[in-house]
Structures are given as C-alpha cells and as structure tokens.
PASEBA-1860 file (N, C-alpha, C; in nm, 3 decimals):
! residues 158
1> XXXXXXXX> 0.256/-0.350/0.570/0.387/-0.366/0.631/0.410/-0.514/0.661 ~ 0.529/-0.577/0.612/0.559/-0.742/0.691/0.521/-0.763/0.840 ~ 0.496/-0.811/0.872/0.559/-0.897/0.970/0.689/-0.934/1.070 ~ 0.691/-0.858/1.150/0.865/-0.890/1.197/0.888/-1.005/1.250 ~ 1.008/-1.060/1.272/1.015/-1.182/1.355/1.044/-1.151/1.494 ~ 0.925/-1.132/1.557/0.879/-1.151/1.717/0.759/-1.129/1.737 ~ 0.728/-1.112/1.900/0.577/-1.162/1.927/0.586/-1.039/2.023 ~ 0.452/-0.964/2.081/0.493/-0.920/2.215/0.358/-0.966/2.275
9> XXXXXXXX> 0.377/-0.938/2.395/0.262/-0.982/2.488/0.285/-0.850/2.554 ~ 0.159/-0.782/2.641/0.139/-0.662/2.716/0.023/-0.690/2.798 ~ 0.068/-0.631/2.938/-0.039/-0.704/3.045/-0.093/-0.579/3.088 ~ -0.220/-0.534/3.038/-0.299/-0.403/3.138/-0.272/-0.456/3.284 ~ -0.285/-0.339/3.427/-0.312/-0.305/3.526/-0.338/-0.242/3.561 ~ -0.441/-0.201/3.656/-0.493/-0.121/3.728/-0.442/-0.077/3.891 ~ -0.420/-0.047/3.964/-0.422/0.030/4.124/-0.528/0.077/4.170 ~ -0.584/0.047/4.250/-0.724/0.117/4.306/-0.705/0.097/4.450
17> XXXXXXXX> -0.699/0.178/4.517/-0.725/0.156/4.670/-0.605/0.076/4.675 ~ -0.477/0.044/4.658/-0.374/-0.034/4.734/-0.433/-0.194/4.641 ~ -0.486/-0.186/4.579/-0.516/-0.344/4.490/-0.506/-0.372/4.364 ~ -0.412/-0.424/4.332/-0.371/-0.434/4.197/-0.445/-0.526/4.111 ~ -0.508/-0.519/3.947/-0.614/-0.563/3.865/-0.533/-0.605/3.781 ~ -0.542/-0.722/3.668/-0.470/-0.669/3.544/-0.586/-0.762/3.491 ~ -0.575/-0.735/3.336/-0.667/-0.729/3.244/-0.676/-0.841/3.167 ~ -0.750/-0.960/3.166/-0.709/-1.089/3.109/-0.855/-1.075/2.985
25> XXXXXXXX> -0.790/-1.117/2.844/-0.839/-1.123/2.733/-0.913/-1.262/2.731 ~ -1.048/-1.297/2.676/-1.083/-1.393/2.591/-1.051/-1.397/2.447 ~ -1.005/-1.477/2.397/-0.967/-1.488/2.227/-1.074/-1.514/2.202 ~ -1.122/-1.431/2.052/-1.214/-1.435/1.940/-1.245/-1.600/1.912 ~ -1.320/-1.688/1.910/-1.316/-1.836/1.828/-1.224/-1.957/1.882 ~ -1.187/-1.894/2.033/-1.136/-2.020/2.097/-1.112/-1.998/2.244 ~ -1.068/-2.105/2.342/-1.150/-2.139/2.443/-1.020/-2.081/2.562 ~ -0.957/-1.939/2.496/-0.841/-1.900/2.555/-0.822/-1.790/2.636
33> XXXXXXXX> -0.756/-1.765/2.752/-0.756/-1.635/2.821/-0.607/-1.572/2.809 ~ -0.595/-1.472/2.722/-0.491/-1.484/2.752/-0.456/-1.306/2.782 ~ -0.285/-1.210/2.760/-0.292/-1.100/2.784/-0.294/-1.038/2.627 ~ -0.278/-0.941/2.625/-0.254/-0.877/2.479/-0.173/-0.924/2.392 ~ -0.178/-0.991/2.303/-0.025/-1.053/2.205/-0.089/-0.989/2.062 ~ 0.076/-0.982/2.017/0.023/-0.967/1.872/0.151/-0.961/1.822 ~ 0.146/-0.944/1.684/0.337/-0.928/1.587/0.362/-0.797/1.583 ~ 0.497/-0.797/1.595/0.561/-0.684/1.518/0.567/-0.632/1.386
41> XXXXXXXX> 0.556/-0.514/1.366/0.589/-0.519/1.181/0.742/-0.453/1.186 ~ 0.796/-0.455/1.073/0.944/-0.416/1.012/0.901/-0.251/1.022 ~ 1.013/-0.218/1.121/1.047/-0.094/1.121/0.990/-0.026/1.253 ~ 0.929/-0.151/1.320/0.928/-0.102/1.461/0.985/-0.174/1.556 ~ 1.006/-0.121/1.652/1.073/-0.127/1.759/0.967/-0.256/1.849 ~ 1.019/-0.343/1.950/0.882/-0.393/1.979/0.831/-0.341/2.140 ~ 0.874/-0.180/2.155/0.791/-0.123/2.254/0.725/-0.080/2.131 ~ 0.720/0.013/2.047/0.658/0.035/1.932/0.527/-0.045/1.936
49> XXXXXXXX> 0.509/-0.190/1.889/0.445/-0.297/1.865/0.404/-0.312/1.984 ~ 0.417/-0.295/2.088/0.358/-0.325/2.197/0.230/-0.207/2.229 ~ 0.288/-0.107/2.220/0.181/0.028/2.148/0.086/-0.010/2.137 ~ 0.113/0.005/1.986/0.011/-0.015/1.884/-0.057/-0.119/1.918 ~ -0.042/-0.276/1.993/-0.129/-0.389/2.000/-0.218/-0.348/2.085 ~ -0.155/-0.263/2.185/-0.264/-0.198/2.282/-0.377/-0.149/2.260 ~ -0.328/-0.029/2.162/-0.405/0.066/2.125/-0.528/-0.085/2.013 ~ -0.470/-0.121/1.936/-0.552/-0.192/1.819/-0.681/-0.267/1.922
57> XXXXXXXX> -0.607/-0.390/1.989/-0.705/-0.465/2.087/-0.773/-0.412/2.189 ~ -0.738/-0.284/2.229/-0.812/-0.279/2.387/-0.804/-0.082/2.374 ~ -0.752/-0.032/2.284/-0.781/0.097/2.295/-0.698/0.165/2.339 ~ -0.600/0.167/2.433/-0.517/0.168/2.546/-0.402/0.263/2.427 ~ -0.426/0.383/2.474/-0.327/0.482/2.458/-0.206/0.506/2.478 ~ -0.142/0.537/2.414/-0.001/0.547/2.401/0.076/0.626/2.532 ~ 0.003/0.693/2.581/0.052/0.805/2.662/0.048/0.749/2.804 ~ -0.014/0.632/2.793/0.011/0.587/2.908/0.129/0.509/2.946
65> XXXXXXXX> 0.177/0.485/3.093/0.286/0.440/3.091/0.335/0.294/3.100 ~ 0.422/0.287/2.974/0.452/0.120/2.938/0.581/0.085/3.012 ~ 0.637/-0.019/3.023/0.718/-0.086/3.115/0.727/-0.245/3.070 ~ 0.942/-0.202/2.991/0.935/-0.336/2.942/0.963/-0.426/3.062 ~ 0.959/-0.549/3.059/0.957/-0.690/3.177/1.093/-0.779/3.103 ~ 1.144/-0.816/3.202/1.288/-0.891/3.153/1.182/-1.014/3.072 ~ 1.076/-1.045/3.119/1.060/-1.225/3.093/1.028/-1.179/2.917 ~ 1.132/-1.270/2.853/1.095/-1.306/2.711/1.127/-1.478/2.717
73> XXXXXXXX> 1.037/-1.522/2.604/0.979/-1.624/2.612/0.986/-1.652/2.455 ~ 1.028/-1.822/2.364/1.007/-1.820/2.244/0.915/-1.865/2.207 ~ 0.818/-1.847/2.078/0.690/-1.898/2.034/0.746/-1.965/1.908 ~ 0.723/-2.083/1.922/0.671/-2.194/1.820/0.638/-2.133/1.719 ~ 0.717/-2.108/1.585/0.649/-2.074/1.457/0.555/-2.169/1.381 ~ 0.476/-2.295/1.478/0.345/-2.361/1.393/0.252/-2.257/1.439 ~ 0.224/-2.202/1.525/0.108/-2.092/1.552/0.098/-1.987/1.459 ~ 0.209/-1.946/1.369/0.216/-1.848/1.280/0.242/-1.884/1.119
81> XXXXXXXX> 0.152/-2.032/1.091/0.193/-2.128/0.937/0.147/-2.007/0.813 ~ 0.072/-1.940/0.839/0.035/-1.788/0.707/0.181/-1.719/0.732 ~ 0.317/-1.748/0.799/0.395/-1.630/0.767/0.523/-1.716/0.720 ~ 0.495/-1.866/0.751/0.636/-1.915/0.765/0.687/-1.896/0.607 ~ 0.641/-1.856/0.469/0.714/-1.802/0.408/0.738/-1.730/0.397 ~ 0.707/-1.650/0.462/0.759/-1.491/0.503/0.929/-1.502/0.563 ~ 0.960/-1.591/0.676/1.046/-1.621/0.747/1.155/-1.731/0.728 ~ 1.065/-1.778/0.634/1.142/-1.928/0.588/1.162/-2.059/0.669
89> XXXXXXXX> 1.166/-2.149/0.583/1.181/-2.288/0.636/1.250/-2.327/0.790 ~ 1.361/-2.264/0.792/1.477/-2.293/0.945/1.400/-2.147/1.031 ~ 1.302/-2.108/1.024/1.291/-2.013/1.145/1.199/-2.073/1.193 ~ 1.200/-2.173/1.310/1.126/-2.262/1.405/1.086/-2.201/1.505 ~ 1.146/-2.051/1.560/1.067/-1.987/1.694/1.117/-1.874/1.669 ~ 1.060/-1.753/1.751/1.038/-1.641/1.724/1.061/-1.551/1.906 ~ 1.114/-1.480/1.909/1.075/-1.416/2.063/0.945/-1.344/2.114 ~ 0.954/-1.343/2.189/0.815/-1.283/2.230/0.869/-1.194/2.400
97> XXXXXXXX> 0.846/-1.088/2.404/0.880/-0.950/2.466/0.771/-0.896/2.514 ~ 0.768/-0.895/2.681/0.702/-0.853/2.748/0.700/-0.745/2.801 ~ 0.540/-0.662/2.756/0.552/-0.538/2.838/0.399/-0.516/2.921 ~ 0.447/-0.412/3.045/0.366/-0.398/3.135/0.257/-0.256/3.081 ~ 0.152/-0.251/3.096/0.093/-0.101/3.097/-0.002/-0.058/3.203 ~ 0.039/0.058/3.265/-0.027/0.114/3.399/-0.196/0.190/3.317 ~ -0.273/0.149/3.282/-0.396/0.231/3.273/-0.490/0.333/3.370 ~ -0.477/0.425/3.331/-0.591/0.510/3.443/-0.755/0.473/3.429
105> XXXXXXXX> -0.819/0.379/3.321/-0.939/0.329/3.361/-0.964/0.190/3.338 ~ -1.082/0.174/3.375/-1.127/0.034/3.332/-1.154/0.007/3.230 ~ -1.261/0.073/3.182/-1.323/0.036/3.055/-1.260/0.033/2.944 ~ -1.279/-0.048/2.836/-1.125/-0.078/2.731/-1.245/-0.068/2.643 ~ -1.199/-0.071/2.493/-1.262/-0.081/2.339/-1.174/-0.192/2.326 ~ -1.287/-0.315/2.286/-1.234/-0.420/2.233/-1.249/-0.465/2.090 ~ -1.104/-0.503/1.999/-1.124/-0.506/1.875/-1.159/-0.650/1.858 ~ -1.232/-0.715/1.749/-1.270/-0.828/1.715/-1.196/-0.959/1.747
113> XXXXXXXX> -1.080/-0.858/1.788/-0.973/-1.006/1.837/-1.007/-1.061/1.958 ~ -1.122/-1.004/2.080/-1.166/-1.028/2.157/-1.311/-1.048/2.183 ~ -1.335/-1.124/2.272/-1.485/-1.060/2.296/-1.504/-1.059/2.440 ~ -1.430/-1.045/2.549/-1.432/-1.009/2.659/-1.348/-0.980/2.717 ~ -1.305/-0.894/2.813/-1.200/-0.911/2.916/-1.242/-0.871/3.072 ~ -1.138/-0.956/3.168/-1.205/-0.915/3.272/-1.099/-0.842/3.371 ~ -1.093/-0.777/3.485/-1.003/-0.718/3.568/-0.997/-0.842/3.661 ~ -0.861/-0.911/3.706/-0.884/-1.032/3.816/-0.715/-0.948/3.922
121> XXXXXXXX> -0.747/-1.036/3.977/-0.652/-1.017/4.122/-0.500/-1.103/4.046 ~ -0.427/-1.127/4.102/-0.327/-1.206/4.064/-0.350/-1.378/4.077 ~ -0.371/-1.398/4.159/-0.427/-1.590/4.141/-0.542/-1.595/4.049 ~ -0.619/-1.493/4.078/-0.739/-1.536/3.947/-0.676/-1.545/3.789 ~ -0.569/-1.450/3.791/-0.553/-1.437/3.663/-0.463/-1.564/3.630 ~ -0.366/-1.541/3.700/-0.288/-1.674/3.704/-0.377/-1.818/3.648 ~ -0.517/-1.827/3.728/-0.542/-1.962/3.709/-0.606/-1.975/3.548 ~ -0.695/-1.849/3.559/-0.706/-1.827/3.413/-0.608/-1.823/3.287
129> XXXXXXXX> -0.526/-1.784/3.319/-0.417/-1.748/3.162/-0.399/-1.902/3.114 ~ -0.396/-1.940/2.994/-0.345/-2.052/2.952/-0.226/-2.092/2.899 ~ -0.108/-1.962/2.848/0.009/-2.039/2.818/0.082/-1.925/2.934 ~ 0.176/-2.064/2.933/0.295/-2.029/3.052/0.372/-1.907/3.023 ~ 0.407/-1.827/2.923/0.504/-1.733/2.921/0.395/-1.571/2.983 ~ 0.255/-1.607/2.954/0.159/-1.507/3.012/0.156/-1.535/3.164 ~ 0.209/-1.646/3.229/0.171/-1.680/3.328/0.336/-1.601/3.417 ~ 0.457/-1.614/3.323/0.572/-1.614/3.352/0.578/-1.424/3.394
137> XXXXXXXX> 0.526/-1.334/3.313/0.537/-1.208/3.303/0.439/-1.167/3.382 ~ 0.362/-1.236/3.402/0.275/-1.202/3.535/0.296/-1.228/3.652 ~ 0.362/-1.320/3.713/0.434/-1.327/3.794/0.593/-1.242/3.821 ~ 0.632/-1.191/3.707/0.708/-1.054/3.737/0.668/-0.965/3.761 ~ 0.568/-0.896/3.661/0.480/-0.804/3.716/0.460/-0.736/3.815 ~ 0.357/-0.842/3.891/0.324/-0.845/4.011/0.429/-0.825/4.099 ~ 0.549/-0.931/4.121/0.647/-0.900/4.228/0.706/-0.740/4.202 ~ 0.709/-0.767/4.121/0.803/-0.588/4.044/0.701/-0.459/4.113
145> XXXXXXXX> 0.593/-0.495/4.074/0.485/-0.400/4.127/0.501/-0.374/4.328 ~ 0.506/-0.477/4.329/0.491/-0.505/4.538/0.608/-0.496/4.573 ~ 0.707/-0.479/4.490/0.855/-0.474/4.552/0.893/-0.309/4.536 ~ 0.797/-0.246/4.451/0.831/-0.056/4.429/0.963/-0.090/4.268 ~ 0.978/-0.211/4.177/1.049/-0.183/4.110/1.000/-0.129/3.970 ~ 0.937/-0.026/3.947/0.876/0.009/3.844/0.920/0.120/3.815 ~ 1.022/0.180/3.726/1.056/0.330/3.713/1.009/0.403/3.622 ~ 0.955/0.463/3.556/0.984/0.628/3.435/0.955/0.459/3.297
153> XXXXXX> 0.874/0.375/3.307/0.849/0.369/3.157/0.991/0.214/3.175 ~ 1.087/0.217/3.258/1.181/0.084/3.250/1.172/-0.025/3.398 ~ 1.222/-0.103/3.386/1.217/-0.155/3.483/1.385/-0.141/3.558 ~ 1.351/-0.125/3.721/1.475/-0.135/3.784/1.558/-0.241/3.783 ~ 1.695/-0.245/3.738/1.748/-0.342/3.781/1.813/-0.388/3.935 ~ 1.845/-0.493/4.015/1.918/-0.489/4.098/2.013/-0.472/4.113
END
C-alpha cells in the first residue's frame, strides 16, 4: 500500500490509583524518546493509522479506547527523503495527527522499531520526549485528562 501524506503520533496511558503514566518510546538506532509515530497508507483514515501503528509498535489493540487530540503539528518532508517521489518535489511538509490511547496494561510487545519503553509521570516524560509536537500533545493530554475532557473515543469541545 503507498504511503499517505501524513504522520500520526499516539500517546499510550495508563490510570492506576488516581496517577496517570504514559508510555515514552526509545527509537531503534538513535538517541530518541519519543511517542508512537508512524505514516498513513492510502485508504485509511488516520484514526485508522493510528490503530494499526499501535497495534504494529507496541501491540496495543484496537478495542481499546482511542481519542483524537486537537494538537496537529507539520513534519518536514527531509525526514521522509525514500518517499519524496512518492509526493513530489513542492510537498515540503506533511501533517501529523494526534491521538490519545487509554490501555488496560502495562506490558506492551515491542516491534523492532523500538527497543524500550518506559511508563513516566508527566514532567518525566515531558523532559524526555525530544521533538516539540510530542511534547505539544502531551501537554493536551494531560490537561484534557485532569480537566474530565475525555468522551466515548472524541474529545470534548468547549
């Protein structure tokens, strides 16, 4: 299947006792923490793609409940130079679409795209994440979470 033009990012969390976890990735071959990212392909939707990245990187089942996040954020198409003929010359950035996922455990299956992840608090993760748009959706997240705005799979608006 192609390649679509966007990105998503998806942030595991946990609840335990009144304390909220979320799930920060090490990248495979470099010195990065970041949340779940990956592409879309043609003909999905990018809750779809957000799915499936779950399920691919960390195992994380479909049935659990996802929750898209207003923060989208654009990515630099030099991070993606194997597609830019796919997309062509004038497509310089790409969106990237944030979603939340509530998990009922800890333990994840990690695909080769990782080789660790850890459960942190919100400043831990914060200090850890390295690009700002992971840093941006986590900081919604979180408020969204402590404010009760989380509904049925969407997020509340005001």
């Amino acid at each position: 299947m192609a390649r679509a033009k966007y990105q998503v990012l998806v942030i595991p969390y946990i609840i335990k006792n009144e304390s909220i976890k979320y799930a920060v990735y090490h990248r495979s071959g470099m010195e990065i923490w970041q949340f779940i990212a990956g592409g879309g392909e043609e003909g999905e939707t990018p809750l779809q793609s957000a799915k499936r990245e779950a399920y691919e990187e960390a195992g994380i089942l479909s049935d659990n409940s996802f929750y898209n996040l207003e923060t989208c954020c654009s990515i630099s198409t030099e991070y993606f130079k194997a597609y830019s003929s796919i997309w062509g010359e004038e497509c310089l950035v790409i969106p990237e679409y944030a979603f939340a996922v509530n998990v009922n455990a800890e333990e994840m299956e990690l695909s080769n795209e990782h080789t660790e992840f850890e459960w942190m608090d919100y400043e831990a993760a914060k200090e850890k994440l390295k690009y700002d748009s992971n840093k941006v959706a986590l900081w919604e997240l979180d408020n969204k979470i402590k404010r009760g705005l989380l509904i049925k799979g969407v997020t509340k608006r005001d």
